[in-house]
CHARMM internal coordinates of N, CA and C (Angstrom, degrees):
IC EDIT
DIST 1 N 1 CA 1.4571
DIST 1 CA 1 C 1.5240
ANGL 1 N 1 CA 1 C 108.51
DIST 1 C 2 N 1.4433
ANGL 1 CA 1 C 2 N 117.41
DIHE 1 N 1 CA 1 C 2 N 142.09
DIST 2 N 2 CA 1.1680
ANGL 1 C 2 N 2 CA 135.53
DIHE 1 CA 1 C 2 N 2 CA -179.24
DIST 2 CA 2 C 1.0741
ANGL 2 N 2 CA 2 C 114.95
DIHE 1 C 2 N 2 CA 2 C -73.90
DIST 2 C 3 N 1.3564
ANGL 2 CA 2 C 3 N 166.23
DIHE 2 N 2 CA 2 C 3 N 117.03
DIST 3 N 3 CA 1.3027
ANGL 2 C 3 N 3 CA 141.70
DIHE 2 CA 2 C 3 N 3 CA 128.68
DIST 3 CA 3 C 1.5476
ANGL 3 N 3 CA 3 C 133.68
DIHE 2 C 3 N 3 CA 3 C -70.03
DIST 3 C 4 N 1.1069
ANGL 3 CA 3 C 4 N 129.57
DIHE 3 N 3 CA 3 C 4 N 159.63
DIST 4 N 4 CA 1.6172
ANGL 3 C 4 N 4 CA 128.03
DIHE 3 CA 3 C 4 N 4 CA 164.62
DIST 4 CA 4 C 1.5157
ANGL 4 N 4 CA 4 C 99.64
DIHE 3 C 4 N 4 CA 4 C -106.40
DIST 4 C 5 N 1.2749
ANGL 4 CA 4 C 5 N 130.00
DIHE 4 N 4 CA 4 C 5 N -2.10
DIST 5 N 5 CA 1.1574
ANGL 4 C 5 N 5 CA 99.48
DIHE 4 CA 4 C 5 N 5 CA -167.54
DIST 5 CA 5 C 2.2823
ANGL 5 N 5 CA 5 C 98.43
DIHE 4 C 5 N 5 CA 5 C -102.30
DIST 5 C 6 N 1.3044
ANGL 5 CA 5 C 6 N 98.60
DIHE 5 N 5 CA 5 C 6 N -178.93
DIST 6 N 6 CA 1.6225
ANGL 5 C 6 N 6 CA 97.47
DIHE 5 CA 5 C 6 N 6 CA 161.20
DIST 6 CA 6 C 1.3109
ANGL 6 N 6 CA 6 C 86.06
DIHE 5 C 6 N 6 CA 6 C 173.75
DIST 6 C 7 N 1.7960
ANGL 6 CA 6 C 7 N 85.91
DIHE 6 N 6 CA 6 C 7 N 170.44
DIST 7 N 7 CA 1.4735
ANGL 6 C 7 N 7 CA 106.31
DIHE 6 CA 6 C 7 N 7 CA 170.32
DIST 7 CA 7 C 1.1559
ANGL 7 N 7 CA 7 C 132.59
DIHE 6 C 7 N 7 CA 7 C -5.46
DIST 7 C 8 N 1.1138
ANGL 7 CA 7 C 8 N 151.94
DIHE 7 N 7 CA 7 C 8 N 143.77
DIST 8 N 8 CA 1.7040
ANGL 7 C 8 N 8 CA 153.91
DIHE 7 CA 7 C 8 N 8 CA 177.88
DIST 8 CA 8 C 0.9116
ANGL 8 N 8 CA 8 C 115.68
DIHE 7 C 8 N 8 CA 8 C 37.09
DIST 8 C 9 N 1.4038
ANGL 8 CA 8 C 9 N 115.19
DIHE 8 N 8 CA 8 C 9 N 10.62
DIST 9 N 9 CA 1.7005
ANGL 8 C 9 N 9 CA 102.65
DIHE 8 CA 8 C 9 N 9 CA 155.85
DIST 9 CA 9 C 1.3406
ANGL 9 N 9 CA 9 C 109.71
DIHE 8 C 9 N 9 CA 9 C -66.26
DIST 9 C 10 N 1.7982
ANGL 9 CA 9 C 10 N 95.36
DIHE 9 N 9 CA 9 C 10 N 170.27
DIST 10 N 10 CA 1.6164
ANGL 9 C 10 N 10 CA 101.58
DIHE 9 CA 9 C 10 N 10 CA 173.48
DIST 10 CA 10 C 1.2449
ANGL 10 N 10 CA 10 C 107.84
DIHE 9 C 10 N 10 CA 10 C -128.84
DIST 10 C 11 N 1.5144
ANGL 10 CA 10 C 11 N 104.24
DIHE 10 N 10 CA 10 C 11 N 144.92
DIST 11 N 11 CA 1.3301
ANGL 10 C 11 N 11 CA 122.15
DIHE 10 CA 10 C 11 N 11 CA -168.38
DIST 11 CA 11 C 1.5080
ANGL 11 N 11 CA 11 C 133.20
DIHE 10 C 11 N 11 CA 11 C -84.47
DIST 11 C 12 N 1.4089
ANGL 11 CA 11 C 12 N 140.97
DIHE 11 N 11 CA 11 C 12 N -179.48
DIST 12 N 12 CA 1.6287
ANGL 11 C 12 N 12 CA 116.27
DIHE 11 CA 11 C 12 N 12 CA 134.27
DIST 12 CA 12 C 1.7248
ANGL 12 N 12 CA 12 C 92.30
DIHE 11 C 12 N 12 CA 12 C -142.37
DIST 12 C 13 N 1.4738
ANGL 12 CA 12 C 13 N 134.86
DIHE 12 N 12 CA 12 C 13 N 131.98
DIST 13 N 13 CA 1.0213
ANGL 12 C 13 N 13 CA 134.67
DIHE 12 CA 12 C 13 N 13 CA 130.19
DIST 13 CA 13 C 1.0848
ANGL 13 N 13 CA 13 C 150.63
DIHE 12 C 13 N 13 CA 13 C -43.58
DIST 13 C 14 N 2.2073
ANGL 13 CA 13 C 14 N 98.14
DIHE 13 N 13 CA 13 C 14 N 107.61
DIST 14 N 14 CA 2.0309
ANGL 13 C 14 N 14 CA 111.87
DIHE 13 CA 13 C 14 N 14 CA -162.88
DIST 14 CA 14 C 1.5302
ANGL 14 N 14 CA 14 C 93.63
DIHE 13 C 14 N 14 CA 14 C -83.26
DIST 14 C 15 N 0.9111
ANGL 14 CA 14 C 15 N 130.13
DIHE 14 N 14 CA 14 C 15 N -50.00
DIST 15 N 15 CA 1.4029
ANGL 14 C 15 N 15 CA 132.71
DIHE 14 CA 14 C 15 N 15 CA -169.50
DIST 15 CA 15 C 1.6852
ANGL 15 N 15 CA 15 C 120.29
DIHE 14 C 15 N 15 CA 15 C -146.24
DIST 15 C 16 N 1.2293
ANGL 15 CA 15 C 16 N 126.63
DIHE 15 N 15 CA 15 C 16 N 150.51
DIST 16 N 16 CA 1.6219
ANGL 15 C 16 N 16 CA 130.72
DIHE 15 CA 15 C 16 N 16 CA 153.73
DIST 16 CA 16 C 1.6902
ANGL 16 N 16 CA 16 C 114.11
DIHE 15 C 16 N 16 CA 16 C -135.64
DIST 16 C 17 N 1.4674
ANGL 16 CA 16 C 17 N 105.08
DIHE 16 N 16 CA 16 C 17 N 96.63
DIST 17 N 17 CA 1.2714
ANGL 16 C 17 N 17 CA 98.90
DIHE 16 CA 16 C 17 N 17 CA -160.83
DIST 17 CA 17 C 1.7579
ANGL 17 N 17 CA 17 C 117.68
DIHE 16 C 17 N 17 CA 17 C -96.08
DIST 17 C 18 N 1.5005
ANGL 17 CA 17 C 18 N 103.96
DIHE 17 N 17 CA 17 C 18 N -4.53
DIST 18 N 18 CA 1.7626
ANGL 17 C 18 N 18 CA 101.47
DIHE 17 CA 17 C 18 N 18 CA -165.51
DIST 18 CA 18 C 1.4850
ANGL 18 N 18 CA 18 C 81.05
DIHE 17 C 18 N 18 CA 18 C -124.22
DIST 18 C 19 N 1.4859
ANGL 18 CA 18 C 19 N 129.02
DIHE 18 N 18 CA 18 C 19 N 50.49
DIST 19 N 19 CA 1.8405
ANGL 18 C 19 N 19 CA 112.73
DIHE 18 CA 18 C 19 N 19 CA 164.44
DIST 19 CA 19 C 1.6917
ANGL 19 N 19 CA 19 C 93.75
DIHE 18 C 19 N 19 CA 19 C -120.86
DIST 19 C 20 N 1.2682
ANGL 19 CA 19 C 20 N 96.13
DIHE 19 N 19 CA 19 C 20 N 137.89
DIST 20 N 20 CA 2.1625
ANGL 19 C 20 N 20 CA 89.96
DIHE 19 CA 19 C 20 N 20 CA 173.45
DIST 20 CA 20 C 1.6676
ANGL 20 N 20 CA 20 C 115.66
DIHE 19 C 20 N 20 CA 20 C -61.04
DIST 20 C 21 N 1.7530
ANGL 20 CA 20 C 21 N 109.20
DIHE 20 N 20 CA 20 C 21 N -21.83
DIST 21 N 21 CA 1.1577
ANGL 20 C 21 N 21 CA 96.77
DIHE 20 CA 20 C 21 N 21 CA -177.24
DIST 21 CA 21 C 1.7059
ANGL 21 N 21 CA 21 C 105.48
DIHE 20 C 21 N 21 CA 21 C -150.80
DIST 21 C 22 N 1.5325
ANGL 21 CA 21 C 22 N 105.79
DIHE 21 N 21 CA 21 C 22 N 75.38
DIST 22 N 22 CA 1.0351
ANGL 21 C 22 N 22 CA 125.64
DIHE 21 CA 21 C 22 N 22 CA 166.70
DIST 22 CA 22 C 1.4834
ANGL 22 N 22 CA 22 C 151.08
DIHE 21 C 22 N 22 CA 22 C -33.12
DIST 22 C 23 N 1.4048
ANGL 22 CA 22 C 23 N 130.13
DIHE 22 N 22 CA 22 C 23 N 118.54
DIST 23 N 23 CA 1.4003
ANGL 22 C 23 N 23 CA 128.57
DIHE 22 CA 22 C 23 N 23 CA -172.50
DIST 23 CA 23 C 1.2117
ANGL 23 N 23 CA 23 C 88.69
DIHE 22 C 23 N 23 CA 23 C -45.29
DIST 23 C 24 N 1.9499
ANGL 23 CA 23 C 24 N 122.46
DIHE 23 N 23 CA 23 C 24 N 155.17
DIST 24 N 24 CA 1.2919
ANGL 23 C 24 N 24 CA 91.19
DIHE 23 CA 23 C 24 N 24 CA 166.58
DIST 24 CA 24 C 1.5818
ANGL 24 N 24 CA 24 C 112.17
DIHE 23 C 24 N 24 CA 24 C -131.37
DIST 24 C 25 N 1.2994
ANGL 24 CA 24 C 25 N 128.06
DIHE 24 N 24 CA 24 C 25 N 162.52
DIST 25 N 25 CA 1.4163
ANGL 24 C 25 N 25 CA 126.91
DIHE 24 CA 24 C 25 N 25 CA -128.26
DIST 25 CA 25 C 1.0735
ANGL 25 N 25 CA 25 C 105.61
DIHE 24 C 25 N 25 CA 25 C -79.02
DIST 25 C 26 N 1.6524
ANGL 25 CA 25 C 26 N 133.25
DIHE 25 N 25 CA 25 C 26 N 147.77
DIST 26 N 26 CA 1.1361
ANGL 25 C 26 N 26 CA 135.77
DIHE 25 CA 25 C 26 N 26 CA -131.48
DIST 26 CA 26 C 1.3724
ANGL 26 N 26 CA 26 C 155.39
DIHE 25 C 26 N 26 CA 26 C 76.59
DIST 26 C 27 N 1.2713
ANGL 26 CA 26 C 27 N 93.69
DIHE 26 N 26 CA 26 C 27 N -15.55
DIST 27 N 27 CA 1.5225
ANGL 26 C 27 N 27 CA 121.19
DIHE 26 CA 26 C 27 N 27 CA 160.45
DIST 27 CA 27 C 1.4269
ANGL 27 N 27 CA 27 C 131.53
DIHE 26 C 27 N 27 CA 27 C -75.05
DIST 27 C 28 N 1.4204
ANGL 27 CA 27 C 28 N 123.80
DIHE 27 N 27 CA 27 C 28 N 119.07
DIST 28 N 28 CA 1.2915
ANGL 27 C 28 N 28 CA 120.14
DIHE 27 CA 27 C 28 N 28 CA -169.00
DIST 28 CA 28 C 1.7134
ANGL 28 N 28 CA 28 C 108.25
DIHE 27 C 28 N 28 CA 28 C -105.06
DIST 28 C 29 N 1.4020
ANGL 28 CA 28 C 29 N 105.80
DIHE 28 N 28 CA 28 C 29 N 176.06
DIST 29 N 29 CA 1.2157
ANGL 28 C 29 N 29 CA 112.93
DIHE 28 CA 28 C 29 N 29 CA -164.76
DIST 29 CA 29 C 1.2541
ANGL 29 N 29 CA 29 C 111.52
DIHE 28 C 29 N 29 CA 29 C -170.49
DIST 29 C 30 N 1.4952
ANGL 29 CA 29 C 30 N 123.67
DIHE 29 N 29 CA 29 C 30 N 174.78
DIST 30 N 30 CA 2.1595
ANGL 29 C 30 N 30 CA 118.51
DIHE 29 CA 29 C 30 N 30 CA 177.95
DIST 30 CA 30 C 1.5133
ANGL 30 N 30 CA 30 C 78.09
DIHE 29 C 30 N 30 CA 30 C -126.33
DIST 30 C 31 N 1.2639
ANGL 30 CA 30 C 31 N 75.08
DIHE 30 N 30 CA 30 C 31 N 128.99
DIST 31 N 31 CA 1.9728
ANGL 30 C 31 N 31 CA 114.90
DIHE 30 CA 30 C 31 N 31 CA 154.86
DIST 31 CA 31 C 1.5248
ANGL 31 N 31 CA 31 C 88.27
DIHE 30 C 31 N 31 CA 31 C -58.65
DIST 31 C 32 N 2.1213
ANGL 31 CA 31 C 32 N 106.67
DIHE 31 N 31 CA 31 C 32 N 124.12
DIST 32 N 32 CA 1.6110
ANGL 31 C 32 N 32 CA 118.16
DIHE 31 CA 31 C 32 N 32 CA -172.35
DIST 32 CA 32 C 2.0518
ANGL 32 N 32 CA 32 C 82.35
DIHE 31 C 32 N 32 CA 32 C -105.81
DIST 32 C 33 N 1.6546
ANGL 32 CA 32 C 33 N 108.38
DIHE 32 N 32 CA 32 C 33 N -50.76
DIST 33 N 33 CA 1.2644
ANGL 32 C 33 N 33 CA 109.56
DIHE 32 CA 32 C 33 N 33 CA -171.89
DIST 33 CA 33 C 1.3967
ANGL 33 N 33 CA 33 C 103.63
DIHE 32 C 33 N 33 CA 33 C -157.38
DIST 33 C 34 N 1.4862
ANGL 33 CA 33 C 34 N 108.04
DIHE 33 N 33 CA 33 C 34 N 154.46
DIST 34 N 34 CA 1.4397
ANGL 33 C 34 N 34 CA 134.04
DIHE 33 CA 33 C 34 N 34 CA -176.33
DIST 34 CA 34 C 1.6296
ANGL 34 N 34 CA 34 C 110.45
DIHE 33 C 34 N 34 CA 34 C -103.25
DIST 34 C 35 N 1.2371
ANGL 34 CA 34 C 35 N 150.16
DIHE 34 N 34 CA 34 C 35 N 130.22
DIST 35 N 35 CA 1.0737
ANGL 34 C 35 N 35 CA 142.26
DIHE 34 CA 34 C 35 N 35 CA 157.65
DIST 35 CA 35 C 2.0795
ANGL 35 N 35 CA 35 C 108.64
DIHE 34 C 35 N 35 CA 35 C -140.16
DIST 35 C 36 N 1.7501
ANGL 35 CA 35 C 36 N 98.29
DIHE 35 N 35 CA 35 C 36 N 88.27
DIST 36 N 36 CA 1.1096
ANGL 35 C 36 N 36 CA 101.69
DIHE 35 CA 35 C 36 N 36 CA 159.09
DIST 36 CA 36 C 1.7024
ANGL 36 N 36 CA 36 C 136.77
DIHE 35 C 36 N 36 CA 36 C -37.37
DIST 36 C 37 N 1.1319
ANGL 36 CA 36 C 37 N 121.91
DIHE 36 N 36 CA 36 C 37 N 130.17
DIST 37 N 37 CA 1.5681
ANGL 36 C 37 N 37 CA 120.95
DIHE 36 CA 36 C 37 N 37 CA 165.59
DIST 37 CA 37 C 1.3517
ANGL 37 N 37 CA 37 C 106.68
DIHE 36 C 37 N 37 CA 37 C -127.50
DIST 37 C 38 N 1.2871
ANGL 37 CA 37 C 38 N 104.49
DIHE 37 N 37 CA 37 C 38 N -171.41
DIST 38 N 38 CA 1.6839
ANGL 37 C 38 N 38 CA 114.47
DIHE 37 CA 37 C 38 N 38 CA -149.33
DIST 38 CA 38 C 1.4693
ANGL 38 N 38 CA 38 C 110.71
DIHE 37 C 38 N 38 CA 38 C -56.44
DIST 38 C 39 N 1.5258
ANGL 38 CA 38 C 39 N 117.71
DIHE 38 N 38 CA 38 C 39 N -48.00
DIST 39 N 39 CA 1.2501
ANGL 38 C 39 N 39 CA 119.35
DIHE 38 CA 38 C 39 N 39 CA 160.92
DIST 39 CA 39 C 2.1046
ANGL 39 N 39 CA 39 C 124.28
DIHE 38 C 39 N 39 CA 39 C -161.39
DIST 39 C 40 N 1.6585
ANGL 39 CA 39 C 40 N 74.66
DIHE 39 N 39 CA 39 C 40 N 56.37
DIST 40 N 40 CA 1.7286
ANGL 39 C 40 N 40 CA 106.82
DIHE 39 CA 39 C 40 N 40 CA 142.98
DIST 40 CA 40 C 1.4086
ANGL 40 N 40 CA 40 C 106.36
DIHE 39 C 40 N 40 CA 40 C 176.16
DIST 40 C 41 N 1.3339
ANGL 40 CA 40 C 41 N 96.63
DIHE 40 N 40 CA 40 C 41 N 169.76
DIST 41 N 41 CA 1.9249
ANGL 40 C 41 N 41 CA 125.28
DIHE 40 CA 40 C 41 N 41 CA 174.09
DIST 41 CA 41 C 1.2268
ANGL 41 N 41 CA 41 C 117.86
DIHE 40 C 41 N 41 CA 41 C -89.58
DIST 41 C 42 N 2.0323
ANGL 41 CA 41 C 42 N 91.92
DIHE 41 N 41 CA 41 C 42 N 131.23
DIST 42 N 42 CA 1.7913
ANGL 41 C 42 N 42 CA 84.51
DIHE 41 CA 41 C 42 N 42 CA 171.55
DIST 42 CA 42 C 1.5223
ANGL 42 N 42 CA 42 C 89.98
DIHE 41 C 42 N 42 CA 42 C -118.41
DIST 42 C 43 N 1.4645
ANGL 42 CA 42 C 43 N 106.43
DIHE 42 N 42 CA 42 C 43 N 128.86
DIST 43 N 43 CA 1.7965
ANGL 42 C 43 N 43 CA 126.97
DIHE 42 CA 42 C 43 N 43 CA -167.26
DIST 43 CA 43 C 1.5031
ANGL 43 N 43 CA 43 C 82.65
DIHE 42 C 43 N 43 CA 43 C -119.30
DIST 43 C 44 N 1.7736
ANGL 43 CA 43 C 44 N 93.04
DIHE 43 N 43 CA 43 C 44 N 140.71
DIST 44 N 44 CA 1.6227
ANGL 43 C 44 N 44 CA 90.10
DIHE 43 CA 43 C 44 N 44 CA -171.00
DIST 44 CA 44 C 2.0612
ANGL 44 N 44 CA 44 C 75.40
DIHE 43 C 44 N 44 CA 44 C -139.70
DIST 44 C 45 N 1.5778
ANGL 44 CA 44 C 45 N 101.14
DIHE 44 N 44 CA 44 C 45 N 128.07
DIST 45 N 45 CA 1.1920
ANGL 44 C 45 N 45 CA 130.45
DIHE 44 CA 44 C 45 N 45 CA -153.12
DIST 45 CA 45 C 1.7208
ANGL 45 N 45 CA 45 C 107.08
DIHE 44 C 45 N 45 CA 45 C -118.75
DIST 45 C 46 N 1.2164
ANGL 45 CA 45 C 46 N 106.53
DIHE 45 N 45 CA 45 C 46 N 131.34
DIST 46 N 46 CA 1.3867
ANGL 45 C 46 N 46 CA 140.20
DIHE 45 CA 45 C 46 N 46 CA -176.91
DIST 46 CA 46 C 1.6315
ANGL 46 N 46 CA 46 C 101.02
DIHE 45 C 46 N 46 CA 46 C -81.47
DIST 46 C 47 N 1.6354
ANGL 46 CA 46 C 47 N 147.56
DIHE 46 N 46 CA 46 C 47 N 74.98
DIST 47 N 47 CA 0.9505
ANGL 46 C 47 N 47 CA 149.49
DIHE 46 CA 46 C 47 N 47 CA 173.37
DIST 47 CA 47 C 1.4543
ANGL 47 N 47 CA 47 C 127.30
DIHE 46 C 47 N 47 CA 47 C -57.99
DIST 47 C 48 N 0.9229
ANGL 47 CA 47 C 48 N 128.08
DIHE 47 N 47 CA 47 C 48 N 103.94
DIST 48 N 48 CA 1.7339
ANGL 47 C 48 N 48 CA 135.19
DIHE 47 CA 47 C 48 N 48 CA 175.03
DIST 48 CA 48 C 1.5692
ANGL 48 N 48 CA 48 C 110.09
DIHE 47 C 48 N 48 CA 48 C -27.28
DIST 48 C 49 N 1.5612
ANGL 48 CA 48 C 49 N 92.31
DIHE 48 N 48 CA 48 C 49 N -51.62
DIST 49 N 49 CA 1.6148
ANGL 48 C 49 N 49 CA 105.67
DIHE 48 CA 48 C 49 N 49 CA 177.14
DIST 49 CA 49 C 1.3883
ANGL 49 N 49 CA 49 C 113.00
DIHE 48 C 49 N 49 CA 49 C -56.89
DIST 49 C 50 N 0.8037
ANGL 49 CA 49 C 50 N 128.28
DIHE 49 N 49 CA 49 C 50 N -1.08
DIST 50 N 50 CA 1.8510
ANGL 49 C 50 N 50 CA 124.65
DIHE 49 CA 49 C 50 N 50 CA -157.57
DIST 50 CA 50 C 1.8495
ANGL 50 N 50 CA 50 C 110.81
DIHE 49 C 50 N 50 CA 50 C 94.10
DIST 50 C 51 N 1.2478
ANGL 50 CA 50 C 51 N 123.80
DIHE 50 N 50 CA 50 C 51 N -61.87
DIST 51 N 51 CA 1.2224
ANGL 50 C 51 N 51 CA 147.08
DIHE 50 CA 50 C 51 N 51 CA -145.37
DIST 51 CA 51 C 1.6539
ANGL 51 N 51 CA 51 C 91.13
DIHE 50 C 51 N 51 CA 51 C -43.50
DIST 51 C 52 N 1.1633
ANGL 51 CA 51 C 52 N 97.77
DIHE 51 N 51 CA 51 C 52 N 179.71
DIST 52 N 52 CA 1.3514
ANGL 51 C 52 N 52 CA 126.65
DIHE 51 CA 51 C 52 N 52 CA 179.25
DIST 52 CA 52 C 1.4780
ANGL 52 N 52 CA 52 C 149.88
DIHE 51 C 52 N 52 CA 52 C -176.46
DIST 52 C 53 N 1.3923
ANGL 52 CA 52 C 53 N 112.07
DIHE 52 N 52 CA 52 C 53 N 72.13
DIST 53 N 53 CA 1.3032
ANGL 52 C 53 N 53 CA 162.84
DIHE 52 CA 52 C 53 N 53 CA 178.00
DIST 53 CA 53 C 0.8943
ANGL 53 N 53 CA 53 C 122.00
DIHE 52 C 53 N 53 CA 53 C -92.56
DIST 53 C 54 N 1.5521
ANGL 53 CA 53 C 54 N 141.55
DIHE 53 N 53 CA 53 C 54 N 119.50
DIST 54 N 54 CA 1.2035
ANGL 53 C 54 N 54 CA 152.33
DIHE 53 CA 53 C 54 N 54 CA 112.20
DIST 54 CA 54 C 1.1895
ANGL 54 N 54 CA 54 C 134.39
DIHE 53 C 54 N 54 CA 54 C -13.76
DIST 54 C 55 N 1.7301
ANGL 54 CA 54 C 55 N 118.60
DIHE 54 N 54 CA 54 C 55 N 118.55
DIST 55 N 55 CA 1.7389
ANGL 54 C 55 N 55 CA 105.45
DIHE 54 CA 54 C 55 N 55 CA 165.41
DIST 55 CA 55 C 1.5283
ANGL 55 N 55 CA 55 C 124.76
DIHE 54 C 55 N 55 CA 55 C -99.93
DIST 55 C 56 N 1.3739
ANGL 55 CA 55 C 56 N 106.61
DIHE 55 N 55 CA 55 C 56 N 154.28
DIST 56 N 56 CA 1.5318
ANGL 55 C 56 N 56 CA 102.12
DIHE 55 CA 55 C 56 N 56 CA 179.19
DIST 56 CA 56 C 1.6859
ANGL 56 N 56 CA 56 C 98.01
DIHE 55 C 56 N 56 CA 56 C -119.86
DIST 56 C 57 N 1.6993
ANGL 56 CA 56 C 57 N 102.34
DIHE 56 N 56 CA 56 C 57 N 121.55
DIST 57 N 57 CA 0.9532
ANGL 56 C 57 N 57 CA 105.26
DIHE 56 CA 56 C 57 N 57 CA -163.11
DIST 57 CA 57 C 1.8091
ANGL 57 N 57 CA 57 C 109.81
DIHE 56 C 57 N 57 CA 57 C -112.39
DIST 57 C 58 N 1.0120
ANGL 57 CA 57 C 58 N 130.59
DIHE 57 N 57 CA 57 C 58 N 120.60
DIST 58 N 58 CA 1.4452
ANGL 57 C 58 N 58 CA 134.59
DIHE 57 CA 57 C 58 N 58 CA -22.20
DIST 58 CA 58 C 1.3289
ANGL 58 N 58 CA 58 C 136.05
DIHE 57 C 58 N 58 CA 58 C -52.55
DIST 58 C 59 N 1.1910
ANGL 58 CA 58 C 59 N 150.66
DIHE 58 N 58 CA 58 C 59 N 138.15
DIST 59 N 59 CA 1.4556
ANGL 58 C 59 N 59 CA 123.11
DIHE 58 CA 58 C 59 N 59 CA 10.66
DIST 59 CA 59 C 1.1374
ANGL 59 N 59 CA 59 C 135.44
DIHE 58 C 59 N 59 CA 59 C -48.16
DIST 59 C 60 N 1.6497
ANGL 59 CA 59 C 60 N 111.12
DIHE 59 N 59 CA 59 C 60 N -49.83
DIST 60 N 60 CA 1.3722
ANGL 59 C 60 N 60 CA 110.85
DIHE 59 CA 59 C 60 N 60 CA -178.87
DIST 60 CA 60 C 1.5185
ANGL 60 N 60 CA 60 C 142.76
DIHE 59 C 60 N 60 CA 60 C -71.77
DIST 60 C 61 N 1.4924
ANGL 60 CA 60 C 61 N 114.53
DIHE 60 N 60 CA 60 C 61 N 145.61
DIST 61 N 61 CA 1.6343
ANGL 60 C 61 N 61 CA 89.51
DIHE 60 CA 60 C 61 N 61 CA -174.83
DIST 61 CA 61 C 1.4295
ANGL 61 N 61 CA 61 C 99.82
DIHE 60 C 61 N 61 CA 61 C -131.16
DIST 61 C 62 N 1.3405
ANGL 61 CA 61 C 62 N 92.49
DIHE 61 N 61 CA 61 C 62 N 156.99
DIST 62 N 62 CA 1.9245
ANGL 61 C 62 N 62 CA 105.07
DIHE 61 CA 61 C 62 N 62 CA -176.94
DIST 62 CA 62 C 1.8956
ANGL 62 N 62 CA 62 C 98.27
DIHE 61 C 62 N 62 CA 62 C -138.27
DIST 62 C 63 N 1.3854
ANGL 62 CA 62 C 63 N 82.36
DIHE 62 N 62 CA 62 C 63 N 156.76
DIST 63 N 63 CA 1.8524
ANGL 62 C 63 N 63 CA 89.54
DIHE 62 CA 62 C 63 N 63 CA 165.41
DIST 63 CA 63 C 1.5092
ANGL 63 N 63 CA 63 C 107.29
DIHE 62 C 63 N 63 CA 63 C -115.13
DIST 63 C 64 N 1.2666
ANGL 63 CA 63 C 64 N 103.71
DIHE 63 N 63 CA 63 C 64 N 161.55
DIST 64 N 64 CA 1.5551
ANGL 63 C 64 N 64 CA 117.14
DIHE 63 CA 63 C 64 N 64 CA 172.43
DIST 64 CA 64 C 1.9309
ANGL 64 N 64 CA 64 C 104.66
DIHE 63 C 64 N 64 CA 64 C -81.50
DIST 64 C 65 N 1.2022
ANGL 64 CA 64 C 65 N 101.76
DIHE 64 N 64 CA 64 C 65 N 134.92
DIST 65 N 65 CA 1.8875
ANGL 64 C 65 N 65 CA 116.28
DIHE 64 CA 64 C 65 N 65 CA -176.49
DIST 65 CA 65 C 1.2141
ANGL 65 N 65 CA 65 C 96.92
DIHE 64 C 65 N 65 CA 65 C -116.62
DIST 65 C 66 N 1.6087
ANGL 65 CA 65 C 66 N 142.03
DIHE 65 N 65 CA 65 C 66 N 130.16
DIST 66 N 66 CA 1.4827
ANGL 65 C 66 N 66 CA 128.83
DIHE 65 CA 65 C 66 N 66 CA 158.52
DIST 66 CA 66 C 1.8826
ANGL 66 N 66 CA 66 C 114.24
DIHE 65 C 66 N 66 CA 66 C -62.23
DIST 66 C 67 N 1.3633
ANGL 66 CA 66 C 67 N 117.13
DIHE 66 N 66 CA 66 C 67 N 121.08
DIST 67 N 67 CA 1.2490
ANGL 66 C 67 N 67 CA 115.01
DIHE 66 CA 66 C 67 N 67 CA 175.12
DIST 67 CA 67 C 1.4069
ANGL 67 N 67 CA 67 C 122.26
DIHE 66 C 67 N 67 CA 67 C -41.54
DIST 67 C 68 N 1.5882
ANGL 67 CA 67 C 68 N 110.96
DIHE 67 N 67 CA 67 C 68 N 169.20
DIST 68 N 68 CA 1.6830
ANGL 67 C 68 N 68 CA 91.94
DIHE 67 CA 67 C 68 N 68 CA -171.23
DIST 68 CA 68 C 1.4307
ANGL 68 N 68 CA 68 C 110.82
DIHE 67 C 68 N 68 CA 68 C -66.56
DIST 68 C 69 N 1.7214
ANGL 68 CA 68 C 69 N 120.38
DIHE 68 N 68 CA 68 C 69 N -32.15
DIST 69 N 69 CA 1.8305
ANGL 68 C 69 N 69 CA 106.46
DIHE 68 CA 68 C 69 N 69 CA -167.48
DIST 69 CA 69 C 1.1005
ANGL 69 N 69 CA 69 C 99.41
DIHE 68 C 69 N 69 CA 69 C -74.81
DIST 69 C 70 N 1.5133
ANGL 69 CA 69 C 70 N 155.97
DIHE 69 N 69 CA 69 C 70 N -3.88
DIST 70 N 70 CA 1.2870
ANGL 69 C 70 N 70 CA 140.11
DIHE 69 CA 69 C 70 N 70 CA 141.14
DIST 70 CA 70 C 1.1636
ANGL 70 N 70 CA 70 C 116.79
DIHE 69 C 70 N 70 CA 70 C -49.04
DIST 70 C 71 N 1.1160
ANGL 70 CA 70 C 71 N 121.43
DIHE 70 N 70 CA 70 C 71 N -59.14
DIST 71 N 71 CA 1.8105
ANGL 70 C 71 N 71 CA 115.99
DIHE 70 CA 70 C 71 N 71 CA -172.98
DIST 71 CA 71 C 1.6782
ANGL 71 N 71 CA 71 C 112.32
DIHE 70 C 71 N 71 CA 71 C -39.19
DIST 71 C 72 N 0.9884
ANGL 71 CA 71 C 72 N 114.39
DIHE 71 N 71 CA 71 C 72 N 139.80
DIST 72 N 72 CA 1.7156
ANGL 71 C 72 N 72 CA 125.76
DIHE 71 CA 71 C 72 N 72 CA 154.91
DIST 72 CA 72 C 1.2921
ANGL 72 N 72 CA 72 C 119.93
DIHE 71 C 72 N 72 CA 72 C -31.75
DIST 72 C 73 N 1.2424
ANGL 72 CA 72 C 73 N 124.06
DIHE 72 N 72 CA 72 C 73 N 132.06
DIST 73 N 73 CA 1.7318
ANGL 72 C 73 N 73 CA 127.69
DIHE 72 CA 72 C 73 N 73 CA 159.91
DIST 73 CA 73 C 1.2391
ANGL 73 N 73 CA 73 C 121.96
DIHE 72 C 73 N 73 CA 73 C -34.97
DIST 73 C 74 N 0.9960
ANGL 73 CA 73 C 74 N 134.65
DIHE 73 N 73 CA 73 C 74 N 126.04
DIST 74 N 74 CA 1.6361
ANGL 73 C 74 N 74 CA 137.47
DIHE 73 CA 73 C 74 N 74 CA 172.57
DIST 74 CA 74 C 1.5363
ANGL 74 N 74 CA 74 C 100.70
DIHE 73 C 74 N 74 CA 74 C -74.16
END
COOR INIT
IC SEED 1 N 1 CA 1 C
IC BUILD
């Protein structure tokens, strides 16, 4: 399996739907590590919030955000 995502990327959380007590959506974070399996990812995520949780992807889905020193000058 392919991924796009890795390390230090940055994230934003679309959904976490099978955890009892869920990041909750909208929350961003840096991709710490990627570890593909047969057919899904367990991405274990650096939370803004503090938290610290893992996604398993699928179920879960996130988008890619450009970090702030990417962004443009204000």
């Amino acid at each position: 399996m392919t991924t796009p995502l890795k390390s230090g990327d940055r994230i934003r959380l679309i959904s976490m739907t099978n955890d009892p007590d869920p990041i909750p959506a909208g929350t961003t974070g840096t991709v710490a590590g990627v570890d593909p399996q047969s057919d899904w990812l367990q991405v274990d995520v650096e939370w803004d919030n503090g938290r610290s949780l893992m996604l398993s992807i699928p179920p879960d889905l996130v988008e890619s955000i450009k970090s702030p020193k990417d962004a443009p000058p204000c």
